[in-house]
N, CA, C and O atoms as a printed pandas DataFrame, in Angstrom:
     atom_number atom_name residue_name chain_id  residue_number  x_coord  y_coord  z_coord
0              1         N          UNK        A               1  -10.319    9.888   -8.897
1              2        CA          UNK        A               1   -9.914    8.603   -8.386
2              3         C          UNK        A               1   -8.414    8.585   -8.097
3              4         O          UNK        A               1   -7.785    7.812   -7.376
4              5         N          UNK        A               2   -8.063    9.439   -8.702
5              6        CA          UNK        A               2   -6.282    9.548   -8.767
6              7         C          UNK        A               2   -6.091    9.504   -7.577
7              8         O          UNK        A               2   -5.442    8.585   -7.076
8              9         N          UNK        A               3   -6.604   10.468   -6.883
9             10        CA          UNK        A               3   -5.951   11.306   -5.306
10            11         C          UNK        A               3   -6.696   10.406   -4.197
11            12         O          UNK        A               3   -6.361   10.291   -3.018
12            13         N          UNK        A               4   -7.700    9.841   -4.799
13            14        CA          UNK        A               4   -8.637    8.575   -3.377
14            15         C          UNK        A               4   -7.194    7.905   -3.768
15            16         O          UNK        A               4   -6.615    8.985   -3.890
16            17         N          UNK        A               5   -6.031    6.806   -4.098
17            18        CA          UNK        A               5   -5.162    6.124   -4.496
18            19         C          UNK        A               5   -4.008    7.071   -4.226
19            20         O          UNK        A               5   -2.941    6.458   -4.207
20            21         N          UNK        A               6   -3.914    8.092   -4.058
21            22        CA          UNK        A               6   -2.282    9.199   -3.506
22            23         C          UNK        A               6   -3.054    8.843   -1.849
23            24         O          UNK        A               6   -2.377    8.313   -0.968
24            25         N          UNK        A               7   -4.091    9.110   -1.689
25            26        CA          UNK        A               7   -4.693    9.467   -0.186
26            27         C          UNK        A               7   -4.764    8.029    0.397
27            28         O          UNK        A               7   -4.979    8.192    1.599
28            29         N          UNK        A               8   -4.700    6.910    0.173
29            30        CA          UNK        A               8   -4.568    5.200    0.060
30            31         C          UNK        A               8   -3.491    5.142    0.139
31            32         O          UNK        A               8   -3.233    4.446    1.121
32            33         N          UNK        A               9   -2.464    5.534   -0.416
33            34        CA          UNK        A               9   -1.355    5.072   -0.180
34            35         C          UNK        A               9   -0.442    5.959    0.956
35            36         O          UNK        A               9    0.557    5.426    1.439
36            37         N          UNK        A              10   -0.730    6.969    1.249
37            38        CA          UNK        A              10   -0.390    7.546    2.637
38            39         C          UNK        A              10   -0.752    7.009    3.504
39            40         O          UNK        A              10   -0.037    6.478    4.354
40            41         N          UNK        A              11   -2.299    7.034    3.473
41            42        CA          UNK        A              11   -2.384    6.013    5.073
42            43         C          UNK        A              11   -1.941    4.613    5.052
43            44         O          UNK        A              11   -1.612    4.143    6.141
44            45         N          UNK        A              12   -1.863    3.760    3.877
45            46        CA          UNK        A              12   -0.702    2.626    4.122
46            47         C          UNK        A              12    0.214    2.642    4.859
47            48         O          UNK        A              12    0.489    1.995    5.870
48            49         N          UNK        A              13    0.870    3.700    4.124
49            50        CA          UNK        A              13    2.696    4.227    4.666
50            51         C          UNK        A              13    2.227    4.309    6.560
51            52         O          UNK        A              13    2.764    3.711    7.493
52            53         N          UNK        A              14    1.403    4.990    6.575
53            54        CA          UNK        A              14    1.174    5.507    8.244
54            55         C          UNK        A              14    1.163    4.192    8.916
55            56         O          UNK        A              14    1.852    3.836    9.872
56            57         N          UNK        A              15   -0.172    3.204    7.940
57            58        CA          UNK        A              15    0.061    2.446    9.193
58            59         C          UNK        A              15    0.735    1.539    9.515
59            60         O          UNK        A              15    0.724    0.967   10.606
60            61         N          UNK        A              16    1.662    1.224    8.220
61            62        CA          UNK        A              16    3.318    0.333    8.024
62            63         C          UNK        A              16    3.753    1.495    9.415
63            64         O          UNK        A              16    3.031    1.244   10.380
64            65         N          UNK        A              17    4.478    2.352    9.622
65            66        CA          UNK        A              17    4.785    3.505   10.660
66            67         C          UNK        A              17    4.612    3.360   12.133
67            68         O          UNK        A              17    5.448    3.380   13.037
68            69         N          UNK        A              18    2.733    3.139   12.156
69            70        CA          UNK        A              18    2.421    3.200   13.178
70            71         C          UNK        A              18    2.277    1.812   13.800
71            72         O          UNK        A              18    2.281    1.853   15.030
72            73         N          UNK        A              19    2.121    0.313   13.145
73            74        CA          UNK        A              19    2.396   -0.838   13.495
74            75         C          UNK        A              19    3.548   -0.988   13.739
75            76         O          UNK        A              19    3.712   -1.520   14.837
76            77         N          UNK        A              20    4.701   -0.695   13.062
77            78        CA          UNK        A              20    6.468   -1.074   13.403
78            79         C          UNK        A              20    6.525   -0.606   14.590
79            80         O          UNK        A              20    7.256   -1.229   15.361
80            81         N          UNK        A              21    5.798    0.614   15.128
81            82        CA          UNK        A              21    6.300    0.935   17.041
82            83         C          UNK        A              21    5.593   -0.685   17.691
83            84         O          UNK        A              21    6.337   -1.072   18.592
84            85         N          UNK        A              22    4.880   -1.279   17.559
85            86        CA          UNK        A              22    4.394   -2.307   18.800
86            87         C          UNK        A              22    5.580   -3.490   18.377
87            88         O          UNK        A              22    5.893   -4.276   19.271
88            89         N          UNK        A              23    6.171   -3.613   17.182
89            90        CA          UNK        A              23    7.391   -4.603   16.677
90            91         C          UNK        A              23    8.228   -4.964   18.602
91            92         O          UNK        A              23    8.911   -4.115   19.175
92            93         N          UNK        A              24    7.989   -6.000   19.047
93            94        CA          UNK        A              24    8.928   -6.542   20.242
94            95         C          UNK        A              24    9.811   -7.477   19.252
95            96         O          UNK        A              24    9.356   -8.559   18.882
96            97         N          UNK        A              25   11.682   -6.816   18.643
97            98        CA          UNK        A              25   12.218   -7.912   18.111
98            99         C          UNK        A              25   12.636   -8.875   18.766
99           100         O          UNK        A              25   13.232   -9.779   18.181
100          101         N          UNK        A              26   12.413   -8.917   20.218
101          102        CA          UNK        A              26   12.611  -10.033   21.185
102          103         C          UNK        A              26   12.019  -11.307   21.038
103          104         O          UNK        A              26   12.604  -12.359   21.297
104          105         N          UNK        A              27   10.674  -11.199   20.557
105          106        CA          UNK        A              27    9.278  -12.133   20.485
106          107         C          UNK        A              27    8.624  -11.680   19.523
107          108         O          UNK        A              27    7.465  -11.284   19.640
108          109         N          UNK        A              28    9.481  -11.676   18.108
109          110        CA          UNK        A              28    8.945  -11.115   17.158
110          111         C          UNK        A              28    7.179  -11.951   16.433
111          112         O          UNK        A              28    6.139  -11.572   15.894
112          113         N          UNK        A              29    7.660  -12.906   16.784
113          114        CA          UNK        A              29    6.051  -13.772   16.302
114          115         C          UNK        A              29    5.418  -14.379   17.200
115          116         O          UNK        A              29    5.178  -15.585   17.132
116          117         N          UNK        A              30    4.889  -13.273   18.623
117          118        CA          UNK        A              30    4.031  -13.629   19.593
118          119         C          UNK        A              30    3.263  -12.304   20.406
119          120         O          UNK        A              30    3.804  -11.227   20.658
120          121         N          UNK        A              31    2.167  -12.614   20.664
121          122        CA          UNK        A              31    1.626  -11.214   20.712
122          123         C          UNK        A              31    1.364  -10.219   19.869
123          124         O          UNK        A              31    1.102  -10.409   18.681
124          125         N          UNK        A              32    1.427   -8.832   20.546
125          126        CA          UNK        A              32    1.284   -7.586   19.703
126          127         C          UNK        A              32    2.268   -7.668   18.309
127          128         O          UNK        A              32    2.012   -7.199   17.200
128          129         N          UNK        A              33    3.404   -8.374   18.713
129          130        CA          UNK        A              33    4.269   -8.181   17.638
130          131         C          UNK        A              33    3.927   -8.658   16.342
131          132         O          UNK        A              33    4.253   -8.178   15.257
132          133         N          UNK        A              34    2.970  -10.035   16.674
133          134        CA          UNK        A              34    2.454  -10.727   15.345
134          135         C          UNK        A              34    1.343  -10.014   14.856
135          136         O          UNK        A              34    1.488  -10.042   13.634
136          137         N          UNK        A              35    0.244   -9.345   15.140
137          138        CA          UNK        A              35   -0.456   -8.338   14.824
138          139         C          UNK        A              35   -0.155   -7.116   13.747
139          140         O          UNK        A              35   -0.754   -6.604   12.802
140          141         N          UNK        A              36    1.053   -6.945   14.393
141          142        CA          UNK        A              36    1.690   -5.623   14.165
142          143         C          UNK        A              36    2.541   -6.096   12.612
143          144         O          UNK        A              36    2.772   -5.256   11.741
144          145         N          UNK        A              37    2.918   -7.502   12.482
145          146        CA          UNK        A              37    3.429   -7.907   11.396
146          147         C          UNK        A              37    2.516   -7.791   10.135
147          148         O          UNK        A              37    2.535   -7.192    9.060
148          149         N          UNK        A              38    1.557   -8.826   10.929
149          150        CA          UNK        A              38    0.616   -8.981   10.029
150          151         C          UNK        A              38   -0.198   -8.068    9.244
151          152         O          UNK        A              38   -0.561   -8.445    8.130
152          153         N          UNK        A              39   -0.634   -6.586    9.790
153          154        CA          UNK        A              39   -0.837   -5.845    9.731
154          155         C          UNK        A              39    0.072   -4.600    8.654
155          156         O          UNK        A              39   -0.335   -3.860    7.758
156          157         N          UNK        A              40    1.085   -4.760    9.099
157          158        CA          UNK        A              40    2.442   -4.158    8.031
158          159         C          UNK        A              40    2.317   -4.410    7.126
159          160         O          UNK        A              40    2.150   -3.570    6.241
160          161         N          UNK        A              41    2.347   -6.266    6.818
161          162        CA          UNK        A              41    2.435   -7.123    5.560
162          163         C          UNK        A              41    0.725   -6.578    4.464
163          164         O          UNK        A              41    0.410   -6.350    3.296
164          165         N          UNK        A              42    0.159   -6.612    5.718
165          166        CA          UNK        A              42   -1.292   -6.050    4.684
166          167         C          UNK        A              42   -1.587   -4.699    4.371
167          168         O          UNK        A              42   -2.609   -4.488    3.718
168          169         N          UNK        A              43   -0.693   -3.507    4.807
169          170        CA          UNK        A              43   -0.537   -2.541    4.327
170          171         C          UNK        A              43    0.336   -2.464    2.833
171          172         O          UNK        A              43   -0.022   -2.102    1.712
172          173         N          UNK        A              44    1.821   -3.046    3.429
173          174        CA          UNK        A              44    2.524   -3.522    1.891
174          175         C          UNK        A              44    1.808   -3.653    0.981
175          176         O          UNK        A              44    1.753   -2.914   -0.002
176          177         N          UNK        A              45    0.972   -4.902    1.258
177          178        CA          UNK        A              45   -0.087   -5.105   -0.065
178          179         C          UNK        A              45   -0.805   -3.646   -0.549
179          180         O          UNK        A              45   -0.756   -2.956   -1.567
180          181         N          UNK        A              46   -1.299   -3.592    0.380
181          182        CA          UNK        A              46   -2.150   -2.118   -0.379
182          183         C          UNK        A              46   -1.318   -1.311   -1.152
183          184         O          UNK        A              46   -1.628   -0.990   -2.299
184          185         N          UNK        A              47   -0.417   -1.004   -0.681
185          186        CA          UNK        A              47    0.364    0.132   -1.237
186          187         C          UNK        A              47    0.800   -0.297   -2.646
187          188         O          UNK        A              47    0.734    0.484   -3.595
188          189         N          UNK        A              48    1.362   -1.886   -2.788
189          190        CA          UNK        A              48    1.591   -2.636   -4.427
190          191         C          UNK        A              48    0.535   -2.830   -4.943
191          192         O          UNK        A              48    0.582   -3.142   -6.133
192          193         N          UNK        A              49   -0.532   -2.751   -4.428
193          194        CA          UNK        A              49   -1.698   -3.038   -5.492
194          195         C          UNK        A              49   -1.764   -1.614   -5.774
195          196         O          UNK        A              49   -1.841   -1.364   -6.977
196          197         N          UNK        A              50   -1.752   -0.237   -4.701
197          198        CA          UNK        A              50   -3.124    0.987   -5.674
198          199         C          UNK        A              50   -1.721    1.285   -6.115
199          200         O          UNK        A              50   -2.047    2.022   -7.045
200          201         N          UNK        A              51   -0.031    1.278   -6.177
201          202        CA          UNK        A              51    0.830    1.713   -7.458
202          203         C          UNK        A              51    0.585    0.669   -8.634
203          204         O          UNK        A              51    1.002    1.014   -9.739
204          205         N          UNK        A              52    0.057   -0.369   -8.543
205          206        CA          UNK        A              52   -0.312   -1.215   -9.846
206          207         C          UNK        A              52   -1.305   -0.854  -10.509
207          208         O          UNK        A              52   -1.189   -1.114  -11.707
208          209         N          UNK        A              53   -2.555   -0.190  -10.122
209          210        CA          UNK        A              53   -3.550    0.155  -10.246
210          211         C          UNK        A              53   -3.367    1.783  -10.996
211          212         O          UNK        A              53   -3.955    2.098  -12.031
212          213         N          UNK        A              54   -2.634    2.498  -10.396
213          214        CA          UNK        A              54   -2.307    3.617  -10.634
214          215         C          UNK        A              54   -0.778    3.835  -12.759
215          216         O          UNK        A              54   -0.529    4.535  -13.741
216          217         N          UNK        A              55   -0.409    2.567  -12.007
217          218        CA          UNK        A              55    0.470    2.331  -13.580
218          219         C          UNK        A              55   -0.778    1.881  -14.852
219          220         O          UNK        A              55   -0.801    2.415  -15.961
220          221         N          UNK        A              56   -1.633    0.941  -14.455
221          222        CA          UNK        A              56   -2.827    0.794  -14.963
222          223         C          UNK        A              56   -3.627    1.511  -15.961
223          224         O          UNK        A              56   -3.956    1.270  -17.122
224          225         N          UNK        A              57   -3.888    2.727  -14.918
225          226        CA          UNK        A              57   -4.785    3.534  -15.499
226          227         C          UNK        A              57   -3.725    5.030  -16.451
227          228         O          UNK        A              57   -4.091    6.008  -17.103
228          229         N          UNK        A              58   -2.549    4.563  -16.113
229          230        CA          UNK        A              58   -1.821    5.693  -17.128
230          231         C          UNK        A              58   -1.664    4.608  -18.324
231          232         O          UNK        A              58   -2.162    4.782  -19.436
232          233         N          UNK        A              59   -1.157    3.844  -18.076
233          234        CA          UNK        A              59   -1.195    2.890  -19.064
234          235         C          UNK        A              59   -2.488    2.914  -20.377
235          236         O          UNK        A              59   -2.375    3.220  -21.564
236          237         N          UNK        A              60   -3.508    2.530  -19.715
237          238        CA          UNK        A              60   -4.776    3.164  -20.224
238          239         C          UNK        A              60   -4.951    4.512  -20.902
239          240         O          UNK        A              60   -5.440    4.591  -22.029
240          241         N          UNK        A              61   -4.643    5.321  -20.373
241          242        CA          UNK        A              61   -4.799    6.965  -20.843
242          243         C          UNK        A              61   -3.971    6.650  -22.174
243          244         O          UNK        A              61   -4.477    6.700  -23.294
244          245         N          UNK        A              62   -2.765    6.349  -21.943
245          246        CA          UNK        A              62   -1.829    6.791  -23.419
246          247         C          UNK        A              62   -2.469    5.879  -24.569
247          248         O          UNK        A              62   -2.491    6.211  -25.755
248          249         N          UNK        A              63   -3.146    4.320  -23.900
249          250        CA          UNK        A              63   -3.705    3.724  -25.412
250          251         C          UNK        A              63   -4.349    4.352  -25.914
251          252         O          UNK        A              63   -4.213    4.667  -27.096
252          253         N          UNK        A              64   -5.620    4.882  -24.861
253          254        CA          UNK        A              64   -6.873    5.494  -25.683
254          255         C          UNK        A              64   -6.127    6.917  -26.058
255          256         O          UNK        A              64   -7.041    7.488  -26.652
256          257         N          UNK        A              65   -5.201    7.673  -26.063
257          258        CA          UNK        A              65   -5.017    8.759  -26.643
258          259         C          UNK        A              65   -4.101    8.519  -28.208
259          260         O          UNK        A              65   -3.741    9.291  -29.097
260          261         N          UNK        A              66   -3.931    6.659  -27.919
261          262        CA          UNK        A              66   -3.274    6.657  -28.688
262          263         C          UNK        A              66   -3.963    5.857  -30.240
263          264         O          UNK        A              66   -3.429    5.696  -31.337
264          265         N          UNK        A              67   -4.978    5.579  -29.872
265          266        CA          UNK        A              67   -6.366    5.204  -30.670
266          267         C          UNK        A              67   -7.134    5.977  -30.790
267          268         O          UNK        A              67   -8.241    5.655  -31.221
268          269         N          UNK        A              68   -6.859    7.206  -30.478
269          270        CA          UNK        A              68   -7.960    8.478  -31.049
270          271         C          UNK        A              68   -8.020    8.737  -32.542
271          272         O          UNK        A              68   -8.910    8.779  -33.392
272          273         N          UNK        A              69   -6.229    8.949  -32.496
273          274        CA          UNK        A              69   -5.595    9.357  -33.857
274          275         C          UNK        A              69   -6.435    8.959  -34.955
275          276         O          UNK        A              69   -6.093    9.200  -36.112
């Protein structure tokens, strides 16, 4: 599950990347450009949720290794 969440958060990054090329800062909130925002903004998200998700589950590992004892 680790690397589905490394492999999630690359294509985030890409498509934060590949939306900022249609960015018109002329008419930033009309058209392609608002798409392209909107779209960014919902990659962002992804990317803060699977590193939250990812602190999570280390988080996890050290309790239960730490309740083995």
């Amino acid at each position: 599950m680790k690397y589905f969440i490394y492999i999630l958060i690359v294509l985030a990054i890409l498509t934060v990347a590949f939306n900022s090329t249609y960015l018109d800062f002329d008419n930033l909130f009309s058209g392609d450009s608002q798409i392209a925002i909107i779209a960014i903004l919902a990659s962002a998200c992804v990317v803060v949720i699977a590193l939250i998700l990812l602190t999570s589950k280390a988080i996890e590992k050290k309790y239960k290794e730490a309740n083995r004892n």
